[in-house]
Each structure stands twice: as C-alpha cells, then as structure tokens.
C-alpha positions as CSV (number, residue, x, y, z in Angstrom):
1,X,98.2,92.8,96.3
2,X,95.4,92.8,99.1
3,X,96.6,89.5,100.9
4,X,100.0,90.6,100.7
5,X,99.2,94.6,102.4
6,X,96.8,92.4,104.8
7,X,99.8,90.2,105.5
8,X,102.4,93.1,106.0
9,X,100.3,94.8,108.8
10,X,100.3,91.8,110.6
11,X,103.9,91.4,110.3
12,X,104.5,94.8,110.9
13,X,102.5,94.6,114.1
14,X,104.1,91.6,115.5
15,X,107.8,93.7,114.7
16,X,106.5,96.0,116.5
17,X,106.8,98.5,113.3
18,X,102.7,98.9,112.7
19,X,101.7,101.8,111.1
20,X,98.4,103.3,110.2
21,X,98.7,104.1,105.7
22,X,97.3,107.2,104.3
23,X,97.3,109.6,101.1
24,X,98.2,113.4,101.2
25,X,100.5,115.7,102.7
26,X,101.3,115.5,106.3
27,X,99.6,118.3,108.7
28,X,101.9,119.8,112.0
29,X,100.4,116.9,113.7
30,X,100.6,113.8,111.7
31,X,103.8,112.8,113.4
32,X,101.9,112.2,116.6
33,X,100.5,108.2,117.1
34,X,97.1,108.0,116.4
35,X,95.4,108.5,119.9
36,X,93.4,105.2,119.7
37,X,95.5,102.4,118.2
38,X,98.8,104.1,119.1
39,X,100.7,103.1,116.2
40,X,102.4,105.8,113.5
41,X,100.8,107.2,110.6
42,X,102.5,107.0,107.2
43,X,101.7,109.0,103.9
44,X,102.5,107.3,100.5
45,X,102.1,111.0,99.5
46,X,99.5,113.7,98.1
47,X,99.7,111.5,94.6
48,X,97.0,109.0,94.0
49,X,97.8,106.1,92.1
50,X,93.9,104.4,92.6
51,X,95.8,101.6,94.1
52,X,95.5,103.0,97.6
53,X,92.1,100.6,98.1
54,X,94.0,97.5,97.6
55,X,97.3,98.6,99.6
56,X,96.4,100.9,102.4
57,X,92.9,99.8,103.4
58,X,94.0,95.8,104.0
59,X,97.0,97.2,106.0
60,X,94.5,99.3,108.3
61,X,92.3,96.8,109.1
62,X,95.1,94.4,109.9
63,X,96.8,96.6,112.3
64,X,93.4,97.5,113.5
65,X,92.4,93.7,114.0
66,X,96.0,93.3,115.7
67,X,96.0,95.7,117.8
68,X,92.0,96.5,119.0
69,X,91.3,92.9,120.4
70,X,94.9,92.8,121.8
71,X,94.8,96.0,123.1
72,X,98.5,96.3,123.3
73,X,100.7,99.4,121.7
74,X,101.9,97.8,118.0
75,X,105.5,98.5,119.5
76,X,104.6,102.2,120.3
77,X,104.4,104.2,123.6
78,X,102.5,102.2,126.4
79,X,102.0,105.2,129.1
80,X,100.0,108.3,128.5
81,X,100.1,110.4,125.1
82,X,101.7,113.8,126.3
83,X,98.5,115.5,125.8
84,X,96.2,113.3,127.8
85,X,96.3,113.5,131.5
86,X,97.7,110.6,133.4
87,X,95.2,108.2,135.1
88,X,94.7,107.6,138.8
C-alpha cells in the first residue's frame, strides 16, 4: 500500500494532478494551493481509518520530492498566489 501511494504521487505529479492528502474537514481556506509546493490539498475526510500512515504520508513525500528539487508547479499556478505581491 506504501509503494503504491509513493507511486501515485509521482504519477500524479508528472499528470500534472499532484495533490498534497490530508484527514478532517476542510476550513474556508483549504481550497487555496498550499503556498509552498503549489499543488491542491485533498481530504479523505474527518473519518480515520489508521490507514492514513501508509496512504497519505508516502503520497506527500512523493509530491514533495517531485516537486521541491524541481521546483516547478505540479501542474498548478506558476505566477504569483493572489495574496502575495508580485515580484520585481
């Protein structure tokens, strides 16, 4: 189950799909990219099934390892989030 969560980030990323996994209910501003890997959040819900470690965390750290060496956008926004000020 690890390998295969490990393996979907990657895929995800390279689809241009990544998203960072979490657990509980969404807040007002989940929707927004997360403002240093720039890729979506996703909630498998406020629910624990104690699988989380073996499904969520690989994913992470595979779209973290994709994206933080690359530092490209996972298929997300490339310009400025809205609530940072553009640069020079």
């Amino acid at each position: 189950m690890t390998a295969v969560s490990f393996g979907r980030g990657v895929a995800t990323y390279l689809r241009g799909t990544a998203e960072l996994w979490t657990v509980g209910h969404p807040g007002a501003e989940f929707w927004n990219l997360d403002p240093e890997y720039r890729v979506r959040w996703n909630t498998s819900g406020c629910m624990l099934a104690d699988t989380e470690l073996l499904t969520h965390l690989p994913n992470n750290l595979a779209v973290r390892w994709m994206v933080d060496p690359l530092r490209t956008d996972g298929g997300c926004l490339t310009g400025p989030l809205p609530h940072t000020p553009a640069g020079p």
